[in-house]
C-alpha positions as CSV (number, residue, x, y, z in Angstrom):
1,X,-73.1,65.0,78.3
2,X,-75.1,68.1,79.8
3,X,-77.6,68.4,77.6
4,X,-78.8,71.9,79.4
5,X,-75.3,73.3,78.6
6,X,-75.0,72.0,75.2
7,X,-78.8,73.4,74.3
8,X,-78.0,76.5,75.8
9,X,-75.1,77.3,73.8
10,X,-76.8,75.9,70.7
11,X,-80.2,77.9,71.7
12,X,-78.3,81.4,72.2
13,X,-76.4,81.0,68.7
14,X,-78.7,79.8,66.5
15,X,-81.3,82.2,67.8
16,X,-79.2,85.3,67.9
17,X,-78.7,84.3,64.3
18,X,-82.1,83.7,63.0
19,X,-81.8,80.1,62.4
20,X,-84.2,77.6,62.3
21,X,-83.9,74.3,64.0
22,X,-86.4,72.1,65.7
23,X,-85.5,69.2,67.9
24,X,-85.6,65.6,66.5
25,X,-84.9,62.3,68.4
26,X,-85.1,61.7,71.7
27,X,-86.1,65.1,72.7
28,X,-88.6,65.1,70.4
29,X,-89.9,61.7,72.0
30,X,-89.8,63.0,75.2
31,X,-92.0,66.2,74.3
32,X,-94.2,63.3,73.0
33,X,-94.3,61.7,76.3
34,X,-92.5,58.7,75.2
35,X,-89.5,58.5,77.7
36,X,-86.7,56.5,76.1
37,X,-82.3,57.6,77.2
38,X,-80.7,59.3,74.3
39,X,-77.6,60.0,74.3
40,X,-77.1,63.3,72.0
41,X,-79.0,65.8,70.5
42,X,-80.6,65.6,67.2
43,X,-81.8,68.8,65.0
44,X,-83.3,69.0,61.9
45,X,-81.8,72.7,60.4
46,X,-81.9,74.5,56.9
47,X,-79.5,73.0,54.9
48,X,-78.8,76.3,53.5
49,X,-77.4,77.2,56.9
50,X,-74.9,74.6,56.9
51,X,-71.7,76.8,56.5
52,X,-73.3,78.9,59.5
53,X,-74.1,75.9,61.6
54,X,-70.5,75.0,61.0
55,X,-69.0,77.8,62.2
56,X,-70.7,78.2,65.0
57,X,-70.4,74.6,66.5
58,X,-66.4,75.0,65.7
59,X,-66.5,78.4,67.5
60,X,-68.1,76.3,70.9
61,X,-65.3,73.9,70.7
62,X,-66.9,71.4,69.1
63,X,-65.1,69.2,66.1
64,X,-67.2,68.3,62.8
65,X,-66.5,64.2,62.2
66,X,-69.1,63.6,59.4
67,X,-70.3,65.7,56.6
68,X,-73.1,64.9,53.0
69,X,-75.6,66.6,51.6
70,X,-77.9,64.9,54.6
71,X,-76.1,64.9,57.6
72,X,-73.5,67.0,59.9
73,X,-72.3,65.8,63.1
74,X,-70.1,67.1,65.5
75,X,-68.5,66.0,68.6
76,X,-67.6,68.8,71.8
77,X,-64.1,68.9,73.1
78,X,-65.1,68.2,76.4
79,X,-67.8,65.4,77.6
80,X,-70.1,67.9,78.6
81,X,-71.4,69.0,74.8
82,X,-71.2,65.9,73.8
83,X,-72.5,64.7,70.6
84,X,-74.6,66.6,68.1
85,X,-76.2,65.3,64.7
86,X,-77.9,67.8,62.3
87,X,-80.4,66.5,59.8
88,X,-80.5,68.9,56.5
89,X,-83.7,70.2,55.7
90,X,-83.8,70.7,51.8
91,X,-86.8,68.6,50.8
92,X,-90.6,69.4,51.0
93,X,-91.0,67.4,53.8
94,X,-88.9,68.4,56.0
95,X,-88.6,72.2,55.4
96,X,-92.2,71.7,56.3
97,X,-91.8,69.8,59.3
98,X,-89.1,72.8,60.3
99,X,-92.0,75.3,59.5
100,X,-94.7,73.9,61.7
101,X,-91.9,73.0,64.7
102,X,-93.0,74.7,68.0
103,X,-91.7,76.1,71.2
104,X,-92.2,73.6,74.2
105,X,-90.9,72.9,77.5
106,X,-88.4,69.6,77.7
107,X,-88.0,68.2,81.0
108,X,-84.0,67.3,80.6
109,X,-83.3,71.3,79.1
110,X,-85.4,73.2,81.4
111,X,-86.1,76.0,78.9
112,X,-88.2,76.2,75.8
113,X,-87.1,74.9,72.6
114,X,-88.5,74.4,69.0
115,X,-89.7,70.6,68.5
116,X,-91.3,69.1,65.5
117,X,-94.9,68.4,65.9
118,X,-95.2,64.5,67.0
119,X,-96.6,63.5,63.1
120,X,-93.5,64.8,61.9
121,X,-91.4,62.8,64.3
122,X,-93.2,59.6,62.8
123,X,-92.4,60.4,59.6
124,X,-88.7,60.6,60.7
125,X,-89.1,57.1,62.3
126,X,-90.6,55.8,59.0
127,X,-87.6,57.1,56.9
128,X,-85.1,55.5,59.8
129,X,-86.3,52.6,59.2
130,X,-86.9,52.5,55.4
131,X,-83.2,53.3,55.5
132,X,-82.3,50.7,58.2
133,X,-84.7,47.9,58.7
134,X,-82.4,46.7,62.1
135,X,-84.4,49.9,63.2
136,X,-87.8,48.7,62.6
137,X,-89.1,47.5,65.6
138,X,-87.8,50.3,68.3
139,X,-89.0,52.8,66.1
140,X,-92.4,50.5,65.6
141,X,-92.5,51.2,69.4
142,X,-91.6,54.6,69.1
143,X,-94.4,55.6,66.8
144,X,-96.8,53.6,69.0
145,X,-96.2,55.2,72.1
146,X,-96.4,58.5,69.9
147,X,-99.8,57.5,69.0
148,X,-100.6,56.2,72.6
149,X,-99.8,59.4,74.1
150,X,-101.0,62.0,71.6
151,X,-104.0,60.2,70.0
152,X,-106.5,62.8,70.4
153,X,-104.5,65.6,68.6
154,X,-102.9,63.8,65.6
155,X,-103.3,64.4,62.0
156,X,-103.5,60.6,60.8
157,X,-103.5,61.6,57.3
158,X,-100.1,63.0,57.6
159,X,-98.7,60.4,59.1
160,X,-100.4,58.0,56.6
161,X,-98.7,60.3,53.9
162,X,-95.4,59.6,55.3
163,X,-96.0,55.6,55.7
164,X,-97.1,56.0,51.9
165,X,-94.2,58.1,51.2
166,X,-91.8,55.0,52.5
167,X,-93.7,52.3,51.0
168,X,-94.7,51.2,54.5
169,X,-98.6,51.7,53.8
170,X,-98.7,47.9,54.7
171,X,-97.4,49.0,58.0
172,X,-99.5,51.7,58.8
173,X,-102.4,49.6,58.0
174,X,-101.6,46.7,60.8
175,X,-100.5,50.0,63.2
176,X,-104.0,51.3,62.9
177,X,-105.7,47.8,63.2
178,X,-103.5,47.1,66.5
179,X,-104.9,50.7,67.7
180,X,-108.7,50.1,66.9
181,X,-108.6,46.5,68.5
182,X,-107.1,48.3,71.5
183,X,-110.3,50.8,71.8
């Protein structure tokens, strides 16, 4: 996949068309300074904008292979776009999330892209693995080196909220303990 092609054609079309989207996933974790391979490119978007999102992914040549209320994922014609999953922001959470996403440099795009801030990114990781447990303990590792690398600037009582949110407040509590033993 060449993710600088792919983001530049996603880039130019949802921003010539006013849409929102912030970059989730490995991107995200990279902006984070938490280097890990990905393989596509994960957005979060309005769900509103799904028909629009729709069209214009079919209009690059790429195919729609999964469609719900949560999800919409496409797959490019060609090996160079590649694979792209859209997350569907229609809940408080995660229309704020898309609010508060910022423009930053990634390393693998060479050009400035909206990114949710890295306690948003946590929260994503706790809902993966509320919804997959098999996920727990990359995304455990994840959210550490999230926390290892960006420790000064966090808001901890957002990402407590989204640990609460998951019923993971248990796991939140032994995160923070590992980190204050490590001080």
């Amino acid at each position: 996949m060449d993710f600088k092609h792919a983001f530049k054609i996603i880039t130019h079309h949802f921003e010539k068309g006013n849409l929102k989207y912030a970059v989730i996933g490995g991107f995200a974790l990279e902006s984070a300074g938490v280097v890990r391979a990905t393989m596509d490119i994960d957005l979060l978007v309005l769900a509103d904008d799904k028909s629009r999102i729709k069209s214009i992914m079919i209009a690059n040549n790429y195919e729609l292979i999964f469609e719900s209320e949560e999800v919409i994922t496409f797959i490019g014609s060609d090996d160079s776009l590649g694979r792209v999953d859209f997350l569907l922001a229609h809940r408080k959470y995660t229309l704020a999330m898309l609010e508060r996403a910022q423009k930053k440099s990634v390393l693998q795009v060479s050009t400035e892209i909206y990114v949710v801030e890295p306690e948003d990114l946590i929260g994503l990781k706790i809902q993966a693995i509320a919804n997959d447990q098999y996920r727990y303990y990359q995304d455990m590792a994840d959210i550490q080196m999230i926390i290892k690398n960006k420790y000064e600037i966090l808001d901890f009582n957002r990402i407590k909220e989204y640990f609460e949110l998951f019923g993971k407040l248990d796991d939140y509590n032994k995160l923070i303990n590992t980190i204050k033993n490590v001080e």
